[in-house]
C-alpha positions, 0 to 999 in steps of 0.5 A, spaced: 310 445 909 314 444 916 310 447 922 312 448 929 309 448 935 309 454 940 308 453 947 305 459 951 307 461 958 301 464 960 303 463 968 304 469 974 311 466 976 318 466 973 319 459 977 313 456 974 315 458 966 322 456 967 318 449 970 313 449 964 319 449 959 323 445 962 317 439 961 316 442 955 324 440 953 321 437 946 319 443 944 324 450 942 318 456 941 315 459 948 310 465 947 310 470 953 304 474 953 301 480 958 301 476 964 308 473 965 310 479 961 307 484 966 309 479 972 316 479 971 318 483 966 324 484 960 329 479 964 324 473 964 325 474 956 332 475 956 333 468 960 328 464 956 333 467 950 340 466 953 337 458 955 336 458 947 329 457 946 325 462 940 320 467 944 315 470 940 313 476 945 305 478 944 304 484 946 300 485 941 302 493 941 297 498 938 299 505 939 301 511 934 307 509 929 312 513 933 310 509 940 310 502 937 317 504 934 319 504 940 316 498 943 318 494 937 325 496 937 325 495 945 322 488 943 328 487 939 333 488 943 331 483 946 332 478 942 325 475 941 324 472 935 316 473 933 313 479 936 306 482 935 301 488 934 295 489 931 293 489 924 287 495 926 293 499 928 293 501 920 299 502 915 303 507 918 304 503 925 306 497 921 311 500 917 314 504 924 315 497 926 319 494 921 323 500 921 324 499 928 326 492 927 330 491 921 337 489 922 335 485 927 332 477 928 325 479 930 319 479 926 312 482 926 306 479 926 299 482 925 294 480 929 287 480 925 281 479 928 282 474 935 279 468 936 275 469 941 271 474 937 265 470 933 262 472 928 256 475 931 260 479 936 264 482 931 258 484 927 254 486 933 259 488 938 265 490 935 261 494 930 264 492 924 260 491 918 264 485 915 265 478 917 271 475 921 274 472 915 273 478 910 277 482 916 282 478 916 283 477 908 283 485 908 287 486 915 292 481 912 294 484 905 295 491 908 299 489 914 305 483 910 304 490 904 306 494 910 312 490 913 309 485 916 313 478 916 306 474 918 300 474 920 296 472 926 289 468 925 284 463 927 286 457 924 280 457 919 282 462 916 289 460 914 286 459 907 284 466 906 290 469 909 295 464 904 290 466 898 292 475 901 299 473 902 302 468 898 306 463 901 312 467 903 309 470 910 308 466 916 302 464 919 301 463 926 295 461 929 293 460 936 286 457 937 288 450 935 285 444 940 287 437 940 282 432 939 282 430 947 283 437 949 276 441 952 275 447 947 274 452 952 273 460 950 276 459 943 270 459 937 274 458 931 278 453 932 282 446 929 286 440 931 293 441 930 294 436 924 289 440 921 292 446 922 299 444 919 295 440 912 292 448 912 298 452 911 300 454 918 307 455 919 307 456 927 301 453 932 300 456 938 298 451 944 296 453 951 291 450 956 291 443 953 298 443 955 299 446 961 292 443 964 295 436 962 297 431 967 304 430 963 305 436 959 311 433 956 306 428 954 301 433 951 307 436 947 309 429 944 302 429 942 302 435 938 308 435 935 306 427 933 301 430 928 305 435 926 311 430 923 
């Protein structure tokens, strides 16, 4: 399975995303998620899209299905590649969302459970009475039955996911540390080689990029273990 990595934009200026992805010039995925997005704004995205380069917009849109219709329609006029929403917004809303996109390049992806949660504050915090991975199993189903083209998970679930949606849907996993880089706030995590051995077909890579001396290096790197 070929998988491809996407470099994430999480930065508070049009000049230093544009610096990032010309050093990232290896790579052709960039993520814009709340915090470029709300800085900057739609024309941010559609110079990323008219320079050529596949956005995957993380908006992660959860609202009633007649709101996220319109957003995920907003998003494919765009011209975004990926966009996301959450798994727990139910079936009405994911399928409001494929209704928005159809006809258009833009695909949905569902987010399941993020990967910051352990499984302790999922249970404790959140007040879900499962584990991380049966959320995710059960989210995953429901959300690619609904019309969603892919899912979003921690890398260690990528099993699961594969085994609730076959091999058809895509699987997009953030949480994905190389070796040589610190773990930071991520707890369910796994090296990008790893990652692509267990189905993934997208990686999504902030900090060990963007905080490296050399982020082409960095991106070098990764993509090296994902040949």
């Amino acid at each position: 399975m070929n998988t491809e990595l996407i470099v994430v934009l999480d930065v508070d200026s049009r000049d230093d995303a544009l610096g990032i992805v010309d050093a990232c010039a290896g790579c052709r995925w960039f993520k814009v998620g709340s915090q470029l997005f709300t800085r900057c704004g739609p024309d941010l995205v559609r110079e990323l899209v008219a320079a050529d380069k596949k956005v995957m917009l993380d908006l992660k849109f959860y609202d009633i299905p007649n709101t996220v219709h319109h957003g995920a329609a907003a998003a494919a006029d765009l011209g975004v590649s990926l966009c996301t929403l959450h798994a727990s917004g139910g079936r009405a809303m994911i399928e409001a969302a494929r209704h928005a996109v159809e006809g258009s390049e833009t695909r949905l992806l569902a987010v399941t459970v993020l990967t910051s949660f352990s499984e302790t504050a999922w249970r404790d915090e959140v007040g879900v009475p499962e584990s991380p991975e049966t959320s995710v199993r059960r989210l995953a189903a429901q959300s690619v039955d609904a019309g969603a083209h892919g899912i979003v998970c921690s890398p260690l679930e990528i099993g699961v996911v594969r085994e609730a949606v076959g091999d058809e849907a895509m699987v997009v996993t953030p949480g994905i540390r190389p070796a040589w880089a610190s773990q930071n706030d991520q707890q369910r995590i796994m090296t990008p080689g790893d990652a692509k051995k267990a189905g993934a077909s997208y990686i999504v890579v902030g900090r060990p990029i963007l905080t490296h001396a050399d982020p082409a290096e960095a991106v070098r790197l990764i993509q090296e273990e994902l040949v």
